[in-house]
N, C-alpha and C positions, 0 to 999 in steps of 0.2 A: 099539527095534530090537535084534535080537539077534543080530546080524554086525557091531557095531559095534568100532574099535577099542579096543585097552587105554589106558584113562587116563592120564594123564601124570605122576599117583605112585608107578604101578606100576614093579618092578624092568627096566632095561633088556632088552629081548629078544634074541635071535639072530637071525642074520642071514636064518637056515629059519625061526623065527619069525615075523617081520616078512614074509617073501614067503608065507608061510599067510595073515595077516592079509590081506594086501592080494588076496591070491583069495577070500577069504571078505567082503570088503567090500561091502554094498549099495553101488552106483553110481545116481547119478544124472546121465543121459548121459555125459558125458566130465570128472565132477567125483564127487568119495570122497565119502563124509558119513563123519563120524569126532567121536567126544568132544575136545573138548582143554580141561582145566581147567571149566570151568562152561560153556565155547560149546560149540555146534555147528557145527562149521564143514565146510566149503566148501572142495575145494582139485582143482587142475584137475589130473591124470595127468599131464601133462608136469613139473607143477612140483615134483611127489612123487619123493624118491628112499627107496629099498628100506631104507640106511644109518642108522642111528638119528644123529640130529642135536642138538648140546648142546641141552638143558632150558632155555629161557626162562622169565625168572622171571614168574607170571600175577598177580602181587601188582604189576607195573610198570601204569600205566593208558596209556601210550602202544602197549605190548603189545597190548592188549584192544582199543583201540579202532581197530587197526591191522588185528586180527581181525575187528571187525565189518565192519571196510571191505571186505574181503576178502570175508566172506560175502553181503555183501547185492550185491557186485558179481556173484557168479556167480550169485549167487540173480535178480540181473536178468539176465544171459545166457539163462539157463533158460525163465525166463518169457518174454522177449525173441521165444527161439527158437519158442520150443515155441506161442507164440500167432501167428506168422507162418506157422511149418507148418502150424498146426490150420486157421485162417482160409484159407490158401489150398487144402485139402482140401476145406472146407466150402462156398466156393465161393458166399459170398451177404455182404450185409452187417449184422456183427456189429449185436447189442444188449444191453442192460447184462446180462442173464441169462446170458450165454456166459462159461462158467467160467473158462477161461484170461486172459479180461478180465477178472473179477473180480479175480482172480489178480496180474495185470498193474499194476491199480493198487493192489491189495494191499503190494506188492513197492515202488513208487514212493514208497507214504506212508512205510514204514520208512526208505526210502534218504532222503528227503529230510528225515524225523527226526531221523536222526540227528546227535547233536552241536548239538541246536538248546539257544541260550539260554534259562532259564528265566528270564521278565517276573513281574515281582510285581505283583499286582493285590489290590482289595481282598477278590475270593474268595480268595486265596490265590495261589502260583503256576502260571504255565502255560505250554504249549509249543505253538506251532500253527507251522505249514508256511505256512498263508498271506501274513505277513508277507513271507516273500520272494519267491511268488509276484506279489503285489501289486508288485514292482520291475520285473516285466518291462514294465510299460506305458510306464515311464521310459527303458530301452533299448530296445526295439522296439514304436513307434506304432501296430502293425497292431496289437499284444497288446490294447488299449484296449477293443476293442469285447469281448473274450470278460468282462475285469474287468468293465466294466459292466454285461454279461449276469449275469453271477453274480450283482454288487450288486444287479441288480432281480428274484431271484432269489423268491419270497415265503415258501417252505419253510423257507428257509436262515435259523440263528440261530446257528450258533456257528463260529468260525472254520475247523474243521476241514471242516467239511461244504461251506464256500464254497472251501477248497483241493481238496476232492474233484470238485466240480465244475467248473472252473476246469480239472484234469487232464482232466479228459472231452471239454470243450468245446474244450482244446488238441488234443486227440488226434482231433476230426472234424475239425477244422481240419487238419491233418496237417502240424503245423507245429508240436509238441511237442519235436522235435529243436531246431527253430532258436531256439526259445523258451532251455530247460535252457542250450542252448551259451552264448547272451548273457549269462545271469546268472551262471553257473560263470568268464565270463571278466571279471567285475567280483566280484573275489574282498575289492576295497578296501571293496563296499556290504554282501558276505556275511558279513564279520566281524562285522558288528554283529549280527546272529541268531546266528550258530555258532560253536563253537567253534575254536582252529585246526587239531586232529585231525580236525573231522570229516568226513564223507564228499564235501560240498557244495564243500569248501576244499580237497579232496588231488587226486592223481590218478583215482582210480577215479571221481569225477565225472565227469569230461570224458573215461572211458571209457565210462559210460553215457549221456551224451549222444549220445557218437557211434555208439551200438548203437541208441539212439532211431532212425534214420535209417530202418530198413529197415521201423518201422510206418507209413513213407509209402504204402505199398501196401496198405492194409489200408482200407477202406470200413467207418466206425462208425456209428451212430445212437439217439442215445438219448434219451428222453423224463426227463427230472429234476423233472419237476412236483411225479409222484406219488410220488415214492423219497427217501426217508428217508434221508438222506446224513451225517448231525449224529449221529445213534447205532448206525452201523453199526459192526460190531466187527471190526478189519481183522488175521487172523490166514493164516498162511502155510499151505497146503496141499502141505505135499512128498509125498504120494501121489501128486498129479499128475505127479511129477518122475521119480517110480520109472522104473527099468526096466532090462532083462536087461545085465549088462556084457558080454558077449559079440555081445550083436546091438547092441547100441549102437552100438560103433564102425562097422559095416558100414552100417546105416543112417544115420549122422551123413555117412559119406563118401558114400553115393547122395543125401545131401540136401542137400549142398554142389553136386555134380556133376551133381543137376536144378537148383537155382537158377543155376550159371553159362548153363548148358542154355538156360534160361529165356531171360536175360538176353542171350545170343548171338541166342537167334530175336528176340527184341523188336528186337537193333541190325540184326539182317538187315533185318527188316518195316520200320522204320524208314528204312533207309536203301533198298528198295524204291521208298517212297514220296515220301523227298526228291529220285531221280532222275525218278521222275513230275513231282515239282514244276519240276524243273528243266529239263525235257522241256517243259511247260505254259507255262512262264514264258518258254521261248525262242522256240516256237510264238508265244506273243503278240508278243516284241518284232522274228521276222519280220514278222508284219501288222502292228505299227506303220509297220516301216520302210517295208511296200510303199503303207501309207497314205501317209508321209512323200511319197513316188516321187511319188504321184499329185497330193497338193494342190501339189507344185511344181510338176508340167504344169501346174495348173491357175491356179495364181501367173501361170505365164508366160502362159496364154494369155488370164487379165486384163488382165494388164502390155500385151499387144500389142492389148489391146482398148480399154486406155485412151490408149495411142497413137494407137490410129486416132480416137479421138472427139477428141482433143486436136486432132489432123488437120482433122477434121470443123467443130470448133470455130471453128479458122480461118479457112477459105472459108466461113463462114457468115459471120465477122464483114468478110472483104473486100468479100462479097456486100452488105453490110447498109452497109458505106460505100459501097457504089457507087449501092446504093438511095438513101441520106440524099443523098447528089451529087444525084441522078438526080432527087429530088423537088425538091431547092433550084433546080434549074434548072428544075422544071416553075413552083412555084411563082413565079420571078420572069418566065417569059413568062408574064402576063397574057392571052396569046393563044391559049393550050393549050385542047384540049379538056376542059370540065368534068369531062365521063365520063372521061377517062383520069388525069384528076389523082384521084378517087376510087377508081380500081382502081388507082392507086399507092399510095395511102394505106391501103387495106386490105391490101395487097401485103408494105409495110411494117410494118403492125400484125400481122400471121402470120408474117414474117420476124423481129421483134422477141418473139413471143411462143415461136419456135420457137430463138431464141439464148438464152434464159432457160429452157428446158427445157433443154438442152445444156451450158449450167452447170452449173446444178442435178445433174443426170446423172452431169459430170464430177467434182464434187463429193465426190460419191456413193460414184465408184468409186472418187475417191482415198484416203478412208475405209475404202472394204472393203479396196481395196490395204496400206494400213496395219493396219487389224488382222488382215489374214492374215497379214502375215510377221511382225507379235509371234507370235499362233499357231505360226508356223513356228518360231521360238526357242523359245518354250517346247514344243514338243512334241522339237526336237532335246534340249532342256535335260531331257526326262521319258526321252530314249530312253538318254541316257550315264548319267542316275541311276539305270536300269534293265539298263544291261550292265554298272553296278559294282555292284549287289545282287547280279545274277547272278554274278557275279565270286565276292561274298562268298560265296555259298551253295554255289558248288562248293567252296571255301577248307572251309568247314565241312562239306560233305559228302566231304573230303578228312579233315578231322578224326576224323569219325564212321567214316569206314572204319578209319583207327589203331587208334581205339579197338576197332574189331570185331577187329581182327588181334590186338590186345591181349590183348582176351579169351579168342579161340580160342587167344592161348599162354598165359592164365590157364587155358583149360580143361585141359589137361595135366597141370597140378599143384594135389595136391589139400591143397595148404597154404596158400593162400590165407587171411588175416588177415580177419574182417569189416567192421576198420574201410579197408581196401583197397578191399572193393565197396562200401562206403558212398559213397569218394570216388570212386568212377566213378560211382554212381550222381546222385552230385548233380552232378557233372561234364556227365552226360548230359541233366540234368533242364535246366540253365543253356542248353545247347546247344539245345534243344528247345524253349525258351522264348523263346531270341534269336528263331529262325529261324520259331517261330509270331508271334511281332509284328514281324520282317520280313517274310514273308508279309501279315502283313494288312495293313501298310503298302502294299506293291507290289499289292496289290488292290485298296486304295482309289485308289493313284495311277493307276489300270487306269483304273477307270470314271471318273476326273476326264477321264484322255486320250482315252475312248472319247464322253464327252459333247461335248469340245471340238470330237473328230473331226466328231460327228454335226452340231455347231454350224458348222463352218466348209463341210460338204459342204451344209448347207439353204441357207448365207448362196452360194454357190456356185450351186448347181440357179434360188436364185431370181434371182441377176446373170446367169447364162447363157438363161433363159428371159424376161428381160426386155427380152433385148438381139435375139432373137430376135422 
């Protein structure tokens, strides 16, 4: 590069000096590139002052590796950024060919390189990434299936190649943030691969974890059959990174200010949609209730139906002792008409066969009686479990509006911190997830109510049409 700064042997400059330098600097987006001692390092404009600053001595190794820190942290900002811009211009989903992903996990192997322990084996010593990868299936159980995947991998022979894949396989999964966070916060299992300066074990870890967050949007797909993963040779492309420092800033600020943009219309559409839902949901629990309305007419006017047969029941059975009277006195005048003591006995054999159907009957309805008004409790008991979801989901579509209000006074200011909308972002993601398995909840409990409905209005249609 030949705008690079002066060295850090060189004699002290002025202070016209040094603001030369820093206009004559390649930039890459809102970070220097500048020699210091043997790095190349990485340093954001805000953190730069004009001021020439005592000489650190580069022979210190906590120095250096304080500096790689630094670099490979902005070096993933960069790539970070610059492969969520490119990806959502492009407008399709990625595959392993698309530059900035190469890029992407270019950037990952070094970060996660660095400071790793060297194992002595009997080729000699070595340094692989996978070992620590290999821990996440220990803190998080979902991780299990991608490790597997790898292992049964058939291409893969050296441990590098199975961390390469493994970040790929993270990164469709889109749960490469949640992955990094876990093992950066068991820093007690990382010590045994890393150093304790290095990247994995200081802060700027759990700063690139947290910039992981915004490749949740990003749709990957990749084929690792046929791809050579074991001998690829992972080198940094800062070409990619180039560009004008004067349009830099202007377009870093319009691309902060479409993604809040973004991010505003998504909580409007959104919350569009959870008042539909909530519109829908309330619509259903009036027709429960007016169903509610109806099968207790219909309660009642079994209840009065089983009254009257209970009624019924009675004068049947006064009737049928007056008949049994009525035959014992036939039967002991010997002097009765044959013919009428046989149409008394037939009399009583349909009188007896018609008080046994009137049992049965009553039986019957006392049966249906009782399992309609369980029915009747459980569908009160489906209607209050269904005006405290709805309860819940205004509560959370009271949330999501904040959060909208939030935003629109996040859009105003264009300072905004990334790791700020990462946590909205996952904020919004948790909210959205409640409220879709609340939702499917209340819709299974839908058609449970709508079955019962449809079961107690058949058991209904067929006691009113039998009685008729």
């Amino acid at each position: 590069m030949s705008a690079l700064t002066p060295q850090s042997d060189m004699p002290t400059p002025t202070t016209d000096k040094i603001t030369q330098a820093a206009m004559e600097t390649i930039y890459l987006c809102k970070f220097r590139v500048s020699m210091d001692g043997e790095w190349l390092c990485l340093r954001e404009l805000d953190d730069i002052s004009l001021t020439p600053d005592p000489e650190p001595t580069h022979e210190d190794p906590n120095y250096l590796m304080a500096n790689e820190r630094m670099n490979l942290m902005n070096m993933a900002k960069l790539s970070i950024k610059g492969l969520i811009e490119s990806a959502l211009n492009l407008g399709r989903t990625l595959d392993s060919d698309y530059a900035p992903l190469q890029q992407f996990f270019v950037v990952m192997e070094h970060c996660l390189k660095h400071g790793l322990k060297a194992k002595k084996t009997f080729l000699g010593q070595n340094k692989s990434f996978w070992g620590p990868l290999e821990l996440v299936e220990k803190l998080v159980p979902e991780a299990a299936e991608i490790t597997a995947s790898v292992k049964d991998l058939p291409g893969l022979k050296t441990p590098v190649g199975r961390g390469r894949a493994w970040l790929r396989l993270a990164l469709m999964q889109k749960k490469l943030s949640e992955y990094m966070k876990a093992l950066i916060n068991r820093k007690d299992l990382l010590s045994e691969f890393y150093e304790p300066n290095a990247l994995m074990m200081e802060e700027e870890g759990a700063i690139i974890a947290g910039l992981l967050v915004g490749l949740n949007v990003i749709d990957a797909n990749f084929c690792m059959k046929g791809e050579d993963l074991d001998s690829q040779v992972g080198v940094i492309d800062f070409s990619m990174y180039l560009k004008d420092g004067n349009s830099t800033k202007g377009s870093e600020g319009d691309g902060q200010i479409t993604a809040i943009l973004d991010q505003k219309n998504y909580v409007e559409e959104l919350n569009r949609h959870l008042s539909a839902t909530v519109n829908n949901l309330q619509a259903k629990v009036d027709a429960l209730e007016k169903s509610n309305t109806k099968l207790t007419e219909e309660l009642a006017v079994a209840n009065n139906r089983i009254i009257t047969l209970q009624e019924e029941m009675e004068r049947i059975k006064e009737e049928s002792s007056y008949i049994l009277e009525s035959n014992r006195k036939v039967a002991k005048d010997r002097t009765a008409d044959g013919q009428a003591l046989t149409e008394a006995r037939k009399q009583l054999k349909e009188e007896t066969q018609l008080r046994l159907d009137v049992e049965k009957e009553l039986e019957a309805q006392i049966g249906m009686r009782q399992e309609m008004e369980l029915a009747m409790k459980m569908l009160e008991k489906d209607v209050c479990e269904k005006q405290d979801a709805l309860v819940a989901l205004r509560q959370q579509l009271d949330d999501l509006r904040a959060l909208k209000h939030e935003l629109s006074f996040k859009l105003q200011s264009s300072d905004m911190g990334v790791k700020q909308k990462s946590e909205l972002n996952s904020r919004l993601e948790e909210k959205t997830n409640q409220m879709a398995a609340t939702i499917k909840q209340l819709e299974q409990s839908e058609k449970d109510l709508v079955k019962q409905a449809k079961t107690l209005n058949s058991a209904a249609n067929k006691l009113i049409q039998k009685h008729h």
